[in-house]
Structures are given as C-alpha cells and as structure tokens.
Steps between C-alpha positions, in 0.01 A plus 500: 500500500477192744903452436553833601245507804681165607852650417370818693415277816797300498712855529299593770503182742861547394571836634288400805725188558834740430288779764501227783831348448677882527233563835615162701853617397439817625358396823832261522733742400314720824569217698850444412609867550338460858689203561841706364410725737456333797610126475830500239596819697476338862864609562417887467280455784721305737751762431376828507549600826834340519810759599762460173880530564716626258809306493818725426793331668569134396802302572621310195716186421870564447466434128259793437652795472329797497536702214402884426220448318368355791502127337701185663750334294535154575855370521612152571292133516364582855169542595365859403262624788392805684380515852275710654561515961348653791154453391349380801157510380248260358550483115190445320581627158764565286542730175826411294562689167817351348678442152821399413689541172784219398887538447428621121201757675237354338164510754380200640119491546512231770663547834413234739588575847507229753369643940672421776335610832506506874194464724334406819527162392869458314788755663716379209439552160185285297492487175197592332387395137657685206296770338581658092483832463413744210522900467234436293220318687434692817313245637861235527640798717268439827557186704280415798663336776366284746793516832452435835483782741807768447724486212867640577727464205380436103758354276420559100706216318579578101515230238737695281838398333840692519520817350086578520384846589221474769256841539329509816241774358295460846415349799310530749393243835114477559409702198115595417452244242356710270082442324594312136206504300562226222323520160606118395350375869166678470491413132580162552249442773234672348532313215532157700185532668313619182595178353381308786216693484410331156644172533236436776257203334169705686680835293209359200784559245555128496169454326565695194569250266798515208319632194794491212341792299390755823685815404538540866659228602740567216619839639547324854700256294668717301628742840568186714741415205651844475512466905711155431732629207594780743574302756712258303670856368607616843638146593683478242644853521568572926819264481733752325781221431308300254424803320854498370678171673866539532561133531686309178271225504204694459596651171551135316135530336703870313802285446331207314301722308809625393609170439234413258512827342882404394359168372601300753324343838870483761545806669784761401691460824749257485536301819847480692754235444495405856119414432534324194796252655347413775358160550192527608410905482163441644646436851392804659748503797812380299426754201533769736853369618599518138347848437689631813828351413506560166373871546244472275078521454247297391124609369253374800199307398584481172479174301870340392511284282845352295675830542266731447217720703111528421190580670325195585162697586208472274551651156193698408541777694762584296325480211222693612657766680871481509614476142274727303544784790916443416454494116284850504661677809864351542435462870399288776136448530378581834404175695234635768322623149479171352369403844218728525365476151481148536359554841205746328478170291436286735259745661258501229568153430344377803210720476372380150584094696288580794214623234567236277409189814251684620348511206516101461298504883159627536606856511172656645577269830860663545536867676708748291666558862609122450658570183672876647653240798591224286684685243665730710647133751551388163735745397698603805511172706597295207854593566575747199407809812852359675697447206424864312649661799832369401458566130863370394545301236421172742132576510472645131501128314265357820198790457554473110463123525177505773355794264520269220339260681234705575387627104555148422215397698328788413480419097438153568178570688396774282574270164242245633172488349203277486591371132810590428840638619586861391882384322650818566429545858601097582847615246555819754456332824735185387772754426471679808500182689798361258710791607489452857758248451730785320425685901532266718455160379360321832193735458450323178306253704171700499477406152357193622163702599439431112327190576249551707364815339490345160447154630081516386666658145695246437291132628154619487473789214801417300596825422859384539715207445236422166432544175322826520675638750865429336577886443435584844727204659760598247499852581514378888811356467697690268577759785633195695708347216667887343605560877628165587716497222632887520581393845631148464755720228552761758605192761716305272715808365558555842539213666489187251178399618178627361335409873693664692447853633825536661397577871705240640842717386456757708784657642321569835499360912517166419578225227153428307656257250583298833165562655296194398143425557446406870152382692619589813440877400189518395290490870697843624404627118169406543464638837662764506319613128169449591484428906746700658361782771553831477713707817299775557686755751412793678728703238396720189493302234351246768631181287856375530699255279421137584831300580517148343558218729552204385659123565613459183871439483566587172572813302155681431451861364274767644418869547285694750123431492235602678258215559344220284237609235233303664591696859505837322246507304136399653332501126717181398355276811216521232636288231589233759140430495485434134519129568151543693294687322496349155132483531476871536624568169246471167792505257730210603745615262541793710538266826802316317692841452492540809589200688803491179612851577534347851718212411697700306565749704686242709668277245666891415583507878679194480657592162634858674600342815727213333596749205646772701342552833266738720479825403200743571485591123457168389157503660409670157553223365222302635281758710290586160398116498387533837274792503347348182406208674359711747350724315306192360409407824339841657331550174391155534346560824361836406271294284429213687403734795323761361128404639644427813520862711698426766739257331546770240588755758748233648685476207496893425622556871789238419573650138526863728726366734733395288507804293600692767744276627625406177586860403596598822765169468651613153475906551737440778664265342624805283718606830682220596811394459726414182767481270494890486305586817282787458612572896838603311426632201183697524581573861245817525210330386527187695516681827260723409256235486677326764474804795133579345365189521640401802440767746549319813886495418 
C-alpha cells in the first residue's frame, strides 16, 4: 500500500509539473500570436493606407518577346529586363509574382530579379540588391523599398538563360503588403521563450537532483530522446539529393559490396588506358589533360592502385549495411538510411554515457536539468548534427566510427566493478573500440581512454594484467588482435602493405602520395579547428562560410567551415579548465579522461590537418573528445559547487547560455551552405524559413 500511495503521489506531482509546463506555454504561445500580430506584421500597418497601382504596360528588352500566352521568351545572351516609366511617384513597396520555365519547360522555383531605380537622389538608374522569388512563398513576392523622394522609372532585371519562359503573373507598385500570420514564427517563439523560461537558475528546476530510477525523469528522458531522433530524422531527410545521390562517387560503398560479393576486393570498373600509362596518375591537373585528350573518364575519389580501382573508405560499413542489403535485395542500400540508424545509435548511446559518469559523481549534487543540457550539447555540438545533414557516404564511416566510440566507453564503464571486471562487457566495448579503426582509423585514438578508466583495475586491484584477472585481459584484447589482422589482410591484398589504408591514392584535387608531413601546417589547422570566429551576418541563416587565410606557401587542402569548435560552441571553453580544477574532482581517474580526451582531441587535429586537410566534417572526428572533456568538467563543478548558492547558479546560468547558443549555432548550421546547398535543392523550404524568420526583408 505505501508503494502504491508513493507511486500514486509521484503521478500526481507529475501531472502538476506536465499542468504548469502546458500553462507557461500557453501564456507564451498568447504572447507570440500578439507579437505575430502586431510586431512580425509591422509592414501591414505601414501599408494599409497606401494607394496600389496596377502595372499593365511594361516595356521589355529586345530579347523578350512576347508570346500569346502572355509569357516572355528570352532570346539571345543579353540582359533580360522589363521596365516600368512614368511613375512619378514615391515607391514604397513593390509586389512581384514571377516564374519562369527553362528551354525543355520544366518550372524553375527560383527567379531572382535584380531593381534598378530612379529617385530624388540618383536620375540614372541604381542598382538595388537582388531578391529570389517563389510562386510558392507569398511572402518572397513583396519587397520594401527605401528611395529617396519620387521614383520615375523601375527596371526589373532577369537572371535567366536563352530560351527560358518568364511569367509575369502580377505586379503591382506600392501594393498593400498583405497581414501573414506564420505558424513556424509563433511556434518558434513561443517555444523559445518557454525554454528560457526554464533554463532560468531562480526557475527552482535546477534543484531537482538526477535520481536514475524516478519514473519521471525517465519519461522526460525518454520524449527529449524521441524529440532528438526526430530531429536527426528531418535533417537527414530535407536535402532531397542525398536521398538518392546521382553522383558516381557516391555509389562506391554499392560497388565494393559488389566487389566482395564476387570474391574479390578491386572494383568491377576497369580504369582507362590513358590512366593506367600515365606517370604519375595522381597529378590532379595533368590527369585531367590526359582524360581530355584522350576522351576518356576516370572514377573521382576513388583509390588506384597498380591498375586497378577500390574504395579506400573504411570497410565496415559495408559489412554492416552494404553487403547483406545487396545479397538479400539485389540493390543499392540507401546511404541516408545507414546514416540515420547509426545516428538513432548514437542517440541512445550518449544517453546511457551521460548516466553512466554521472553515476561515478555524487549524483544527488547534479540537477537532472544538467544532465537534459549536457546530453543534448553532447550530441548535437559534437559535430555528428553538421555531418548527418549531408548523409553521403563521406559522413556514414565518420558517425559509425564516433558511435563506436561512444558504446565503447559505455561497456568499459559499465564492466567495472569493485572486485572484478564483468569479461563480457570489457570483450564488447574492446570490439567496438577495435572497429573504429575499420571506420575511420584516426578515431582509433580514443582507444587510449582505456587507461585511465581502468588505470585503479589494473595497479591497485589487479583485476587485469594478473593472474586472476588473465581471462578478462585476454578477452580485452582479442577484439584488438581479430580486427587488426582482418584489416592488416584487407590492406595487404590491396595494396601490399598490411598498414596501409590506401587514402593517400586518391584520385582527387591534389597528389596525397606527394603530400608529406609538414609543421608549417599545423598552426592554421589548429586555429582554424578550434579558434577560428564565426561571421555572423544580418542574413537568414545568419552564419556564413569562414574563408581561410593563410601565409603558408604551400599546397594545403580545405573546405568551407564555419568557425573553430572552441568559438562555436560555449560548452567546450569548459574542458579548457580541466587543467585547473583537478582538485574538484573525487575520482582522479575521471580527471585523467578528461584532460586525455583533450590531448587527443588535438593530436587527431594534427593527424587530419597533415593527412588530408580542413574540412567541417572532420570535426567529428575529434568534437566527441571534446565535449567529454567537458562534460567532465561541468559535472565536475556541479559537485564541487553544490553548497555554494550563488556559485551554483553561476555555473547553471553559464551551462544555459551555452545551450541556447550552442543549438542555436548547429540548428542553423543545418541552412548553410554546401556541397549540395539546400538553397538549391530544397529551394521551398529554405525560403520559407528564410522570408519567415526574417521579416524585416
């Protein structure tokens, strides 16, 4: 009976908890429908007494022709324009609805327009900034202009190619920009400020403490991980192109699989003659003179080797995915699926890690809003949030290998125990660990983090490296020893060396067997990994590409980033203060880990940068290392703090702040730019949330 009276009060200050949360995010949602209202619909009111002007005569360009159906067909390389004269009025407003179909009449959802005007201030033509437009988002069809005094003449410049079908379906000067009521802008805010509603330290939800058994902080758990597998779901799914890539390269993972499946590891395709004589066919800029004269192809970024092709990735996502999906189905298994079940992995995976540490600290000392915040940094600023939204065959072998990583740690901590090592769990998380390397073999590294947690097992209990604990130690490195040797095989049938992986003959930008190890790049590595500032514009998604400048007069390899992990991500300043705070920690072991995942992290830097440059998905690589550290850390302090009010609410305030700047970083993150920019190829739903989150334009 007292079980069930307790179980029967639990539900209640449950429902009570679940009756306030959905009654402050009613009262927000209020607030952000007045604010839709009034404030994201500003340009209703400065409008709505404006007198519109139907535009029915334009003078066009000499190559557009007008055509019957009312549409222009552009002819010729000239600019394609259309003017609009004898305004002679002040233009506030304008309200453009145009499409264009190409020379095969397919429609084009983007039309970008470029304005030329006339005003007070310029009798000849300025130009204005260019503006895309969609039939389908009403809100990219009304630009405000800001002209001095009276506006005669309005010139609408087309970026369209020969042969393109423009439809002017409407347009009007000083239109009534129309009210806009936005669910994803009220939804958005509402749910922005109930967040920062809660993540106040004063909120009191900071003092319930983690309790690994409270039913009730399991169901948060359990929807905040639903919330996160979701979210990893739609990333992974917005960019249509990866859903089916039409690129070669990106279907080498299929043709190895195929490879093995006919008993051998070379790929099918045999390579041109032109390829195979050349002297040195890793010359980037000469193999391309060959290819052209010789009217012939080559496979990009694959690996050749003495004649023949092969995929120089890591192996076991073939294995796991690849092969067995051919040898049932007959097909090509679907990349971005391998991505997200791996990702749903790693999701879970880093739940049961946070448990696990906090579990080795004084638990009743640490928040379960600590452990929310941590986990969910943990998993989206670790890097694996800005890989999964390209979820090609690139990122597959990185999350695999960082997910690895992840139940590798988690067996070894669980396998611990005060007498003895449980064999099967230290056998499990040795194999994961051991098959990084068949991933992505740099990531290998974290296998390291073996010492310090079994450092007190091994030189003060004995439970390994000794007589009674020979099973375990045996069963510890047979993982290591099966999957050095399949791979060392895998290696030397390929290459006729059982150490090497093959990266180095890639057919790609630039010569890698040529490349060398040089000092002289490791500072812009370093810098620009973990240092380099953000550009934050004025422009949805708000963060641009960071351009590398460097000194160094030599050949060097990079991609667009976005700012150094350190600069994006506020949690990691955290593990920088490992070095200080040793005292702070009760289980030294756990102060090791740390400061090792740390060093680590940057000897994988350096290993990255020298190996094949700086790329934003090789922060993968190392970003896990660094949120464990500083994860460590704010756990750490959570302890050390906890009869200390004020310092506590310090470090909560901190641990908000970069939560919300954190997420805010890597959702957006999900916008920018790329290989395959979602700008291009999911065109409606990035300027939906561009024109909805950025009202002002």
């Amino acid at each position: 009976m007292k079980q069930l009276y307790t179980q029967w009060k639990n539900w209640r200050a449950g429902l009570a908890g679940l009756k306030h949360i959905a009654s402050t995010a009613g009262i927000f949602l209020l607030l952000a429908l007045v604010l839709e209202l009034t404030l994201f619909n500003y340009k209703f009111y400065m409008t709505m007494f404006q007198d519109p002007l139907p535009v029915t005569e334009l003078k066009a360009s000499k190559n557009m022709e007008l055509r019957e159906d009312g549409s222009y067909l552009v002819s010729g390389a000239n600019q394609a324009y259309v003017e609009i004269t004898g305004l002679d009025r002040h233009v506030s407003t304008l309200y453009l609805n145009v499409y264009r179909e190409n020379k095969r009449g397919a429609d084009q959802l983007i039309t970008s327009v470029t304005l030329y005007v006339t005003d007070a201030a310029n009798s000849q033509y300025m130009k204005l900034p260019s503006r895309n437009i969609l039939p389908f988002v009403k809100h990219s069809q009304y630009m405000t202009l800001h002209l001095a005094g009276d506006t005669d003449k309005i010139k609408i410049l087309f970026d369209a190619d020969e042969n393109d079908r423009i439809y002017i379906n409407g347009l009007t000067v000083n239109p009534v920009i129309p009210m806009q009521i936005s669910p994803l802008r009220i939804s958005l805010l509402a749910l922005i400020l109930t967040v920062l509603f809660y993540l106040r330290p004063k909120a009191g939800y900071f003092r319930i403490p983690y309790r690994k058994n409270s039913r009730r902080q399991q169901s948060v758990t359990s929807a905040a991980m639903s919330i996160q597998i979701l979210l990893f779901a739609a990333v992974i799914c917005i960019n249509p192109w990866f859903l089916d890539p039409s690129s070669r390269h990106h279907k080498q993972y299929h043709e190895l699989a195929v490879a093995i499946s006919e008993g051998h590891v070379y790929l099918d395709q045999e390579p041109p003659e032109s390829l195979i004589n050349m002297e040195n066919p890793y010359d980037s800029a000469q193999r391309e003179i060959v290819m052209d004269e010789s009217d012939s192809s080559y496979l990009f970024d694959h690996a050749y080797y003495d004649g023949k092709y092969y995929v120089y990735f890591g192996v076991l996502p073939v294995l796991i995915f690849y092969l067995p999906w051919y040898l049932i189905t007959g097909s090509a298994f679907p990349t971005f699926l391998g991505v997200l079940i791996t990702g749903i992995i790693f999701i879970f995976a880093v739940y049961r890690l946070m448990a696990l540490l906090i579990q080795r600290f004084d638990s009743k000392k640490i928040p379960y809003p600590v452990f929310l915040l941590l986990t969910t940094l943990f998993i989206n600023s670790c890097g694996v949030l800005a890989i999964i939204r390209r979820p090609d065959f690139y990122s597959l072998p990185i999350i695999m290998g960082v997910t690895l990583s992840i139940l590798g740690l988690n067996c070894w901590l669980s396998s611990i125990r005060p007498d003895r090592i449980l064999k099967g769990k230290i056998f499990l998380g040795c194999l994961f660990m051991a098959l990084v390397a068949a991933c992505r073999p740099q990531i290998c590294l974290g296998s390291l983090l073996i010492f310090p947690i079994f450092w007190d097992a091994v030189f003060r209990k004995r439970l390994l490296f000794s007589k009674k604990g020979l099973a375990p130690t045996l069963l510890a490195a047979l993982p290591y020893v099966l999957v050095a040797c399949g791979l060392m095989y895998y290696n030397f049938i390929r290459f006729g060396s059982p150490l090497d992986f093959g990266a180095n003959y890639n057919l790609t930008t630039n010569d890698m067997t040529n490349r060398g190890i040089v000092a002289a790049r490791l500072p812009i590595g370093l810098f620009t990994y973990l240092f380099q500032p953000p550009v934050i514009t004025s422009q949805f998604p708000f963060i641009n590409k960071v351009t590398l400048q460097t000194a160094y007069l030599g050949r060097t390899i990079s991609e667009g980033t976005f700012g150094g992990f350190f600069a994006v991500n506020l949690i990691s300043l955290s593990g920088l203060f490992l070095f200080r705070i040793r005292k702070w920690f009760s289980d030294r072991r756990l102060w090791t880990a740390g400061v090792c995942a740390m060093l680590l992290a940057v000897l994988i830097i350096c290993i990255d940068t020298e190996g094949a440059g700086i790329l934003l998905r090789y922060y993968s690589d190392f970003g896990w290392l660094i949120m464990l550290a500083s994860v460590l850390a704010v756990l750490a302090a959570s302890v050390y703090l906890a009869g200390r009010p004020c310092a506590s609410r310090g470090l909560w305030l901190y641990l908000a702040a970069a939560f919300v700047a954190g997420m805010a970083f890597h959702l957006l993150l999900v916008f920018t730019d790329g290989a395959m920019k979602l700008q291009d190829l999911n065109p409606e739903l990035f300027y939906y949330f561009y024109y909805h989150l950025q009202f002002w334009q």
